[in-house]
N, C-alpha and C positions, 0 to 999 in steps of 0.2 A: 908350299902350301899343303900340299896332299898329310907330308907329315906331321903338322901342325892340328888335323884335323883330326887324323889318326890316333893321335896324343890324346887328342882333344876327348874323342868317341870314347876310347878305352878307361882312360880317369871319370868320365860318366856310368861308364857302363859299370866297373868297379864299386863306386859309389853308391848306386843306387842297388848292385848286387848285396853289397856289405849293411843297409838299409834295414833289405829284406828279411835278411837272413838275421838280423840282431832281430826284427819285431817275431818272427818266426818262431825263435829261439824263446824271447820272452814270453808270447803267448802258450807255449809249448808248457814252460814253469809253473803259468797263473790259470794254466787249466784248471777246473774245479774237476773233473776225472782221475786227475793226477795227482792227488792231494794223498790218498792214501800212500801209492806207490812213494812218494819223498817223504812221508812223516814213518812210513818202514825205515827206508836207508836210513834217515837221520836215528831212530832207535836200535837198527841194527848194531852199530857201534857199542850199545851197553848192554846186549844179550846174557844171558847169565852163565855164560862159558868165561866169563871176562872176568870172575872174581880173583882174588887175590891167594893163593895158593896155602894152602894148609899143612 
């Protein structure tokens, strides 16, 4: 029984860790502070050092 319970505790406790950490994570993206900072990176990709070579 003891290791039944211990199974038991740890697949809880994982779960509700992995939860946390995904709302965390999502709240993190749809911050409105952070909007600048991800529409940077997202245009960093086409800086104007990235043209086609002459």
């Amino acid at each position: 029984m003891e290791n039944d319970l211990t199974v038991w505790l740890s697949k809880s406790f994982g779960l509700f860790y992995l939860i946390a950490m995904s709302i965390g994570i999502v709240a993190y993206a749809y911050w409105p502070s952070n909007k600048k900072q991800f529409d940077d990176a997202a245009q960093s990709i086409l800086g104007n050092e990235d043209r086609p070579w002459r």
